[in-house]
C-alpha positions in Angstrom: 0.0 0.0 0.0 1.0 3.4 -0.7 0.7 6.6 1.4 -0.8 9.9 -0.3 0.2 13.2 0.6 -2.1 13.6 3.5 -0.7 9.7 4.9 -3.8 8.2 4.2 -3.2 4.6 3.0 -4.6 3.8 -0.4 -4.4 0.8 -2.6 -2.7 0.9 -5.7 -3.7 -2.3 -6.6 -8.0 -2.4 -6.0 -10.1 -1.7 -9.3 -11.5 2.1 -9.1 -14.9 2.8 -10.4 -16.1 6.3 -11.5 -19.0 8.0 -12.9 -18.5 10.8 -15.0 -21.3 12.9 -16.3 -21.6 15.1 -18.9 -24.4 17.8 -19.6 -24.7 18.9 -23.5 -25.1 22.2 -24.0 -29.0 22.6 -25.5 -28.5 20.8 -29.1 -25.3 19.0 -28.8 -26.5 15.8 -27.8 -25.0 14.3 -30.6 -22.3 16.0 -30.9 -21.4 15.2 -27.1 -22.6 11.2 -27.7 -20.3 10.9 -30.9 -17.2 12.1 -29.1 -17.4 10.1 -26.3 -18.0 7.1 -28.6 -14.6 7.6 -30.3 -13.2 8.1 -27.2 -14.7 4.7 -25.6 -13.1 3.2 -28.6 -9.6 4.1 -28.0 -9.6 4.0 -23.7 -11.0 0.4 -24.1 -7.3 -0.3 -25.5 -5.7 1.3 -22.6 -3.4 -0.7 -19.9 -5.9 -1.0 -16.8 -9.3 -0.3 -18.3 -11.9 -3.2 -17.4 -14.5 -1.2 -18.4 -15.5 2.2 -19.9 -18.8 2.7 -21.3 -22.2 4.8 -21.9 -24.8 3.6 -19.2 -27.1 6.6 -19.5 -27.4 9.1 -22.5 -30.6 11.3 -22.6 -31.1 15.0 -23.9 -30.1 16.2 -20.3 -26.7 14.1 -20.0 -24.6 11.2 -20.7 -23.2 9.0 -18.1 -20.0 6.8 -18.7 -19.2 4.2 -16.4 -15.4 3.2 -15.9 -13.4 0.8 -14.1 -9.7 0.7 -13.9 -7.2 -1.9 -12.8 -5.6 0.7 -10.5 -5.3 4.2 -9.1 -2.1 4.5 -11.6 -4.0 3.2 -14.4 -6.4 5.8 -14.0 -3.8 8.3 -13.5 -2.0 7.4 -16.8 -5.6 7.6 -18.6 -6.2 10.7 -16.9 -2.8 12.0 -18.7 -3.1 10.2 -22.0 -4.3 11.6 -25.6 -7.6 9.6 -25.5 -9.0 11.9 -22.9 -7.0 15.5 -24.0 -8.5 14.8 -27.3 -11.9 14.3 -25.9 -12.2 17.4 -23.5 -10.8 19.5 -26.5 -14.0 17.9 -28.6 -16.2 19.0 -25.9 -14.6 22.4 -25.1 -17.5 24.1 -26.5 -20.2 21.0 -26.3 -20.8 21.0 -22.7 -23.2 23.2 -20.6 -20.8 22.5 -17.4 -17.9 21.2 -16.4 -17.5 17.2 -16.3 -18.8 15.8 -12.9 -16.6 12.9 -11.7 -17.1 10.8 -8.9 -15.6 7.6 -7.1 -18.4 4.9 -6.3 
């Protein structure tokens, strides 16, 4: 196990599931579904990713659903051209920032 920078003890080995929602801007539903569906297809390749898909897409948001091997997967995803490409498609898509939480 590894300390963070507060010395709480995390595990760099346990599977980390997130939720990250996205609200489209009024009109870009598509717009916002079609990026993250060339995204899905490139993560999916990544080192770590057990799972990384749309669970939820209506006119209000989209919901993607992702599971990594590791708190360092996840970090190198976080880092990688997949997601810089996909936040630079949505730049102008989205209605608010992406919401992200751990479940």
């Amino acid at each position: 196990m590894a300390t963070d920078a507060a010395g709480i003890l995390n595990s760099m080995t346990a599977p980390i599931d997130l939720i990250a929602t996205f609200i489209p801007n009024e009109g870009e539903f598509f717009r916002v579904k079609l990026a993250l569906e060339i995204a899905i297809d490139e993560v999916a390749k990544e080192p770590g990713c057990i799972r990384y898909e749309l669970t939820e897409a209506t006119e209000d948001k989209l919901v993607l659903t992702e599971r990594w091997a590791s708190q360092e997967d996840l970090d190198k995803h976080s880092k990688g051209v997949a997601v810089q490409d996909l936040n630079e498609s949505l730049s102008a898509l989205l209605a608010e920032p992406v919401k992200l939480e751990y479940v």
